[in-house]
Legacy VTK file of the C-alpha trace (Angstrom):
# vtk DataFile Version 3.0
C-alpha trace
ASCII
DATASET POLYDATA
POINTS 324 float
-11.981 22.224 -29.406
-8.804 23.034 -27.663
-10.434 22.882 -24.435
-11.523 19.394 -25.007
-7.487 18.422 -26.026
-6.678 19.438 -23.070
-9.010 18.053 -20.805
-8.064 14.884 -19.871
-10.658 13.339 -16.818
-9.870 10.584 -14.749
-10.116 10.151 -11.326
-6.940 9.869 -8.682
-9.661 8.992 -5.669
-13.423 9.909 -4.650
-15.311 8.889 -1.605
-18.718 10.191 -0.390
-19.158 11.212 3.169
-21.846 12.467 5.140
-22.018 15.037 8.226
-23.850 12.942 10.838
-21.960 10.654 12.818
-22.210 6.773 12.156
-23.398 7.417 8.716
-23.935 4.176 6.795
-21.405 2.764 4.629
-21.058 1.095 0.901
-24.381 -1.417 0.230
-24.488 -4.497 -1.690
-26.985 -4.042 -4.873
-27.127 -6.035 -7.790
-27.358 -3.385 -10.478
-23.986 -2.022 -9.423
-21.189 -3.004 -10.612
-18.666 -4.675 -8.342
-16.020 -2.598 -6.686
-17.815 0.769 -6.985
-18.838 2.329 -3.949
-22.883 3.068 -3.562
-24.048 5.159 -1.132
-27.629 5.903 0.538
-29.568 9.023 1.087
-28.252 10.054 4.277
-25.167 11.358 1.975
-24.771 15.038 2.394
-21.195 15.645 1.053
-18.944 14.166 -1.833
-15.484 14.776 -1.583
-12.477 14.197 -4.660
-8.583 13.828 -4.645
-7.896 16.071 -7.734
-4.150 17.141 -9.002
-3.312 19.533 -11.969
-0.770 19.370 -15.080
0.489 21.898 -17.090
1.764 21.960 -20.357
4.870 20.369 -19.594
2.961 17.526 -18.037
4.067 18.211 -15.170
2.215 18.217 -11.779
1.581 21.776 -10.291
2.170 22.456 -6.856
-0.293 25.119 -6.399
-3.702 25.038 -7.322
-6.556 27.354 -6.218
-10.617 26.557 -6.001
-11.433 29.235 -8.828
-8.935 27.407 -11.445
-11.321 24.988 -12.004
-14.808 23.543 -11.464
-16.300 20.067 -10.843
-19.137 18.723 -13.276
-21.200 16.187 -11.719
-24.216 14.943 -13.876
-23.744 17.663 -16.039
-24.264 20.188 -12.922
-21.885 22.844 -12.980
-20.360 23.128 -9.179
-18.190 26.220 -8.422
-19.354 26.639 -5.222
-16.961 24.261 -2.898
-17.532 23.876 1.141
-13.591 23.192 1.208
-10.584 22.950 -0.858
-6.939 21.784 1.027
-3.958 19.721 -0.121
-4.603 15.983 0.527
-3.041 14.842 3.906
-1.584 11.270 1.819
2.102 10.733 2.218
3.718 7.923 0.873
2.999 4.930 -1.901
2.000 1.125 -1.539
3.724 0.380 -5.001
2.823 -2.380 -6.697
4.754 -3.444 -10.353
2.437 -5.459 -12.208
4.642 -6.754 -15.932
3.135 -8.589 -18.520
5.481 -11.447 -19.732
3.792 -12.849 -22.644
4.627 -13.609 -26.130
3.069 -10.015 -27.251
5.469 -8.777 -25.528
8.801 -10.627 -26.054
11.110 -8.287 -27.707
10.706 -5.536 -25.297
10.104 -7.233 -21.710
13.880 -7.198 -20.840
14.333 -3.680 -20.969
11.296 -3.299 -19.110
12.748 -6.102 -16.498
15.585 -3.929 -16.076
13.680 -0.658 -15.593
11.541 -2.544 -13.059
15.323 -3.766 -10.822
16.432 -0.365 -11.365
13.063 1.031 -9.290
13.955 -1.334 -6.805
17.916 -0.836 -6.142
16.958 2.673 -6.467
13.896 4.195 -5.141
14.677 4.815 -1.815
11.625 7.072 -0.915
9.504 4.245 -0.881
10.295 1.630 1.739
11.109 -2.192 0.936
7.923 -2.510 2.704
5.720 -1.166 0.231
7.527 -2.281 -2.893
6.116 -5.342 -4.310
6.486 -6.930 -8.074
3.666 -9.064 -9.729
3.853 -10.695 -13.382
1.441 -12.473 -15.167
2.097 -14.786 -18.940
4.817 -16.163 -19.439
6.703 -19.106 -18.037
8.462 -19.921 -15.351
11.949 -21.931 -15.489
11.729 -25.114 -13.271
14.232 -27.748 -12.156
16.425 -29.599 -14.356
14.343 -32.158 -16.266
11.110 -30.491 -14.971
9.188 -28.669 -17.427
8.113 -25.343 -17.339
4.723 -23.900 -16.408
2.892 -21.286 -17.456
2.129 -18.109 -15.070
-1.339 -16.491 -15.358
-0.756 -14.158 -12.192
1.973 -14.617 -9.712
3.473 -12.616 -6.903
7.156 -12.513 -7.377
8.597 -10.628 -4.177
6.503 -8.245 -1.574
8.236 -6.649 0.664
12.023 -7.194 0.487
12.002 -6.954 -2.994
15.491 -5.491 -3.276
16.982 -8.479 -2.504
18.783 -10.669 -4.916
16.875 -13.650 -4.046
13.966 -11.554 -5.762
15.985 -10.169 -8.797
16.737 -14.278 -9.648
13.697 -14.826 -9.958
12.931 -12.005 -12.281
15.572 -13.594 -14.298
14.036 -17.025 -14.007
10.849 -16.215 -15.957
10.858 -16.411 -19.850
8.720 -14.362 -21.745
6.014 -16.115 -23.985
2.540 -17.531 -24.020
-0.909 -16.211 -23.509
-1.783 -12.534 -22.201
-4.045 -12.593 -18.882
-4.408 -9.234 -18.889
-7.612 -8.260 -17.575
-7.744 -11.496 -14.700
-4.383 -10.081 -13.802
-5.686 -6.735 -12.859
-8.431 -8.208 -10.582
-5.228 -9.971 -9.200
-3.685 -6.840 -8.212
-6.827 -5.790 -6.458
-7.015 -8.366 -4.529
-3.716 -8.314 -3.442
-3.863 -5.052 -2.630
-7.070 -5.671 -0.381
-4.885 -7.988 1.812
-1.435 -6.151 1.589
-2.270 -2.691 1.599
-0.353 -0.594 4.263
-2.312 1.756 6.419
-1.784 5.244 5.525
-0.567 4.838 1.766
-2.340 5.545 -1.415
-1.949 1.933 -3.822
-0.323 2.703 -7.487
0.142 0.011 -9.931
2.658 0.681 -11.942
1.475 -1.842 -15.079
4.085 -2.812 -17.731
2.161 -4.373 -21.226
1.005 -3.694 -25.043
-2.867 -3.231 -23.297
-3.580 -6.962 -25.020
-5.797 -9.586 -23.820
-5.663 -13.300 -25.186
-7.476 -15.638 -22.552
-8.523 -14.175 -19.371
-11.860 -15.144 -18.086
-12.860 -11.658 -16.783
-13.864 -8.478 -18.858
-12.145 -5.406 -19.417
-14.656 -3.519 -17.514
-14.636 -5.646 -14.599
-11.062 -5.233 -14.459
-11.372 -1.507 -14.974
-14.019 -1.503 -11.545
-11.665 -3.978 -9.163
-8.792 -1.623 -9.734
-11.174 1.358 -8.790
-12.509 -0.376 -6.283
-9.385 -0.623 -4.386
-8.749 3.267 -4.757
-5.696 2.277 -6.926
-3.926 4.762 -9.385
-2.353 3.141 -12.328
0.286 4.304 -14.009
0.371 2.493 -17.429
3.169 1.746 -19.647
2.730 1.161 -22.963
5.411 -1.251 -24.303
3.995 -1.258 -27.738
5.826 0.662 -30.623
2.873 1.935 -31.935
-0.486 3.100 -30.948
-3.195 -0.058 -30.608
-5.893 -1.003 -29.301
-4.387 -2.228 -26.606
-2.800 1.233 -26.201
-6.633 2.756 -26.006
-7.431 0.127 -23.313
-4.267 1.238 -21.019
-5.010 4.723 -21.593
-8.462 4.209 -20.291
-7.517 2.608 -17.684
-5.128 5.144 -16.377
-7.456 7.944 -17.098
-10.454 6.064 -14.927
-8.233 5.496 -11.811
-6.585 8.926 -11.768
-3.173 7.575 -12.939
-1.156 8.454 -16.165
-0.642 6.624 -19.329
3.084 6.540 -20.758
4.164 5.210 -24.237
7.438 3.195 -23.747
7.953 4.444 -27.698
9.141 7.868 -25.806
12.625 7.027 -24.716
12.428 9.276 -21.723
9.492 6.745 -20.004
10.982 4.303 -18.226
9.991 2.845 -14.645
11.640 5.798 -12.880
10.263 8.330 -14.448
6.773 7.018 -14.067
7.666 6.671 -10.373
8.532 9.887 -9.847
5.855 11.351 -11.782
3.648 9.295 -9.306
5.589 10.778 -6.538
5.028 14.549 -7.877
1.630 14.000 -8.483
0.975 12.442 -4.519
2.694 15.908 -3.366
0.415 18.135 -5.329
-2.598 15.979 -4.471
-5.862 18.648 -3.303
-8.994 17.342 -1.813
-12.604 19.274 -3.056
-15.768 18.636 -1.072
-19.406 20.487 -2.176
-23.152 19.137 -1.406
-24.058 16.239 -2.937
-25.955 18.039 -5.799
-28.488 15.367 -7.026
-30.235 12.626 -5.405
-30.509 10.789 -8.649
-30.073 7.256 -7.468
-27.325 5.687 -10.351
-23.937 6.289 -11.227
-22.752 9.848 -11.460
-20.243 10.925 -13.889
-17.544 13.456 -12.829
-15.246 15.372 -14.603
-13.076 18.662 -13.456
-12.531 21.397 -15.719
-10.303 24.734 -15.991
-11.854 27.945 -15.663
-9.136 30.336 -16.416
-6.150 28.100 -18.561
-7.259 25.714 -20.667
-3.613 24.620 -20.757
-4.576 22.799 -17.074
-5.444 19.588 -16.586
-6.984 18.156 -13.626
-7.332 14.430 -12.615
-9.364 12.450 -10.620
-11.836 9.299 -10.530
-14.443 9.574 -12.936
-17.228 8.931 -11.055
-19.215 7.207 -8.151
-22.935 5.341 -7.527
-25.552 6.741 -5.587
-28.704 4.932 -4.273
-31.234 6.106 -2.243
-32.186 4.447 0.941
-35.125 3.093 1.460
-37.944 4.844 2.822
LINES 1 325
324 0 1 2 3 4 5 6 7 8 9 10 11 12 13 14 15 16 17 18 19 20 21 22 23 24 25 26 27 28 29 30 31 32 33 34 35 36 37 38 39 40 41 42 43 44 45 46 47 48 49 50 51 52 53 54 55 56 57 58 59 60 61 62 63 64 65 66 67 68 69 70 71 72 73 74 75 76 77 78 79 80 81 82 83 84 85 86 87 88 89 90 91 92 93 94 95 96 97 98 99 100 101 102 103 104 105 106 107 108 109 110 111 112 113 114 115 116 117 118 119 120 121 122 123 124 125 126 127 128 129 130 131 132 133 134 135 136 137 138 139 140 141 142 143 144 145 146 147 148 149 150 151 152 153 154 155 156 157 158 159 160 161 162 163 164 165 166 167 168 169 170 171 172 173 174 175 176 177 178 179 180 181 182 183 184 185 186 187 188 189 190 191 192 193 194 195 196 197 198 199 200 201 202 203 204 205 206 207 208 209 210 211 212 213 214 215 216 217 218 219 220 221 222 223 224 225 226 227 228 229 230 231 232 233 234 235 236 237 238 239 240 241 242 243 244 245 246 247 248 249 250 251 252 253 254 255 256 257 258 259 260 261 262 263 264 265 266 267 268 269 270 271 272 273 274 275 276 277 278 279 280 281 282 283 284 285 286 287 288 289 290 291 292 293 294 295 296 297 298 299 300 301 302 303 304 305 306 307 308 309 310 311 312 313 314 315 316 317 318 319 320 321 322 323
C-alpha cells in the first residue's frame, strides 16, 4: 500500500508516432471522445513527456530509464528504444480565475497572487502571459448595469500593463460557477493563441465547483488534454470537497499538479515556479507500441527502485486500427 500513496499518474504530454515517413495523422471517429488523439495501424512507436518528484515534492533533475517503468494496458514495458530530456523550453501561460459567488471571500487574495505573477515573472515573456476569468460580474458605466461573465479574456499578451490590472479590479466576484464551459474556453483559446515552441499550462484558480455550465466535466477534462495543456490547479477552498476531487483529477489527467490554497505557502508563484522546475526536468520515453488493441489505452509510470518517486505524465491515448 505505500507504493500506491505514492504513485500519483497523470500525464504531462503523450503523442504516438510512427517510423515511416508521411505517416497518417489523428482520425475523426465517433466512439472517441473529442480532443483525444486516435491513431491507425501504421503506428509503430508511442512516445511520453514524463517528470519525477521526490518526497519533498519537488521535481528531480535526474532521472534514469531503470527508475521506473511504463504500464500500458496492464503490459509491463521496461524495455525503452530511447530515453532523453525533453527539448521544450519555455511556457504559453494561461491564468484561468473563477470569480463566482463560491468563491467570494477568497478571490482577492487570489487576484493579487495572479498581478504579482505578472509584475514579476520575468522568465516568461509578456507574450505568453495571458489572464482569463469566468463568473462573476463585470462593472459597467455609470447608470449601466452590470453583466454577468461566463468566460472572458481579460488581457493576452501585454498583460503587465496597468490598463490590464484595472480591469482585474473592475470585476466583482459573485454569481454562477461556469466551470467546466470555461475550461473548453481555455482550449480553445489556446488552439488560436498558442506560441510555437511552448508547452500551454493553465494555471486555474477555483473551489473545483460547477453551477450552470452546459458542458460535462469529462468533456472539459478531454478539451484541456486535447490541447496538450498542463494544469496546475489551485484549490481556493478551505477544506477538502468535491470540488477539490474534481481539480485534483484534473491536474493529475493533464500532467499538472494540484495545490490547496489552505497551505499558506501555495500561492500563484509558487505554482509557477513549480511549473517552471518541472518543464526543466521534463524526459521523453519512446518503446513499441505494445498492443494493437484498437480503444483507449491506459498509461501509468511506476518506480522500480524508490517508491518515494513519483512520475507524471498523460494518462493515456486511443488507438484504432486502420482499415484493411
Amino acid at each position: 500500500m505505500l507504493a500506491h500513496r505514492h504513485i500519483r499518474v497523470a500525464l504531462l504530454a503523450l503523442s504516438v508516432f510512427t517510423g515511416l515517413a508521411g505517416a497518417e495523422g489523428p482520425s475523426e471517429n465517433a466512439n472517441v471522445p473529442a480532443g483525444l488523439p486516435t491513431y491507425h495501424s501504421n503506428v509503430s512507436e508511442v512516445r511520453v513527456t514524463l517528470f519525477a518528484t521526490g518526497e519533498n515534492n519537488r521535481a528531480l533533475e535526474t532521472v534514469t530509464k531503470s527508475d521506473f517503468a511504463v504500464v500500458d494496458n496492464e503490459r509491463v514495458i521496461r524495455d525503452f528504444r530511447s530515453f532523453a530530456h525533453s527539448d521544450e523550453t519555455a511556457l504559453d501561460v494561461v491564468a484561468l480565475l473563477d470569480m463566482s459567488e463560491s468563491v467570494a471571500p477568497r478571490i482577492r487574495a487570489a487576484m493579487d497572487e495572479v498581478l504579482q505573477l505578472m509584475a514579476h515573472e520575468q522568465s516568461i515573456a509578456n507574450d505568453n502571459l495571458s489572464v482569463l476569468s469566468f463568473g462573476g460580474t463585470l462593472s459597467g458605466p455609470p447608470g449601466v448595469s452590470s453583466s454577468a461573465i461566463q468566460a472572458a479574456v481579460l488581457c493576452s499578451s501585454g498583460c503587465r500593463d496597468s490598463g490590464s490590472a484595472q480591469r482585474l479590479q473592475m470585476i466583482k466576484s459573485g454569481g454562477v460557477t461556469p466551470l467546466y464551459d470555461a475550461l473548453i474556453f481555455g482550449a480553445d483559446f489556446l488552439l488560436h493563441h498558442r506560441r510555437a515552441g511552448a508547452r500551454p499550462v493553465v494555471i486555474l484558480f477555483s473551489d473545483g465547483n460547477d453551477t450552470i455550465s452546459l458542458h460535462s466535466a469529462r468533456e472539459a477534462v478531454q478539451a484541456v488534454l486535447g490541447e496538450g495543456a498542463l494544469v496546475y490547479a489551485v484549490d481556493m477552498e478551505t477544506s477538502a470537497t468535491a470540488g477539490s476531487a474534481f481539480l485534483w483529477h484534473l491536474s493529475e489527467a493533464t500532467g499538472g499538479r494540484y495545490f490547496a490554497l489552505r497551505s499558506q505557502q501555495n500561492d500563484a508563484v509558487t505554482v509557477l515556479n513549480a511549473a517552471l522546475e518541472d518543464l526543466r526536468a521534463s524526459y521523453v520515453v519512446t518503446y513499441e507500441l505494445p498492443s494493437h488493441e484498437a480503444g483507449f489505452h491506459s498509461l501509468r509510470l511506476l518506480p522500480t527502485h524508490n517508491l518515494n518517486l513519483t512520475f507524471h505524465s498523460r494518462n493515456g491515448y486511443y488507438y484504432e486500427p486502420s482499415a484493411q
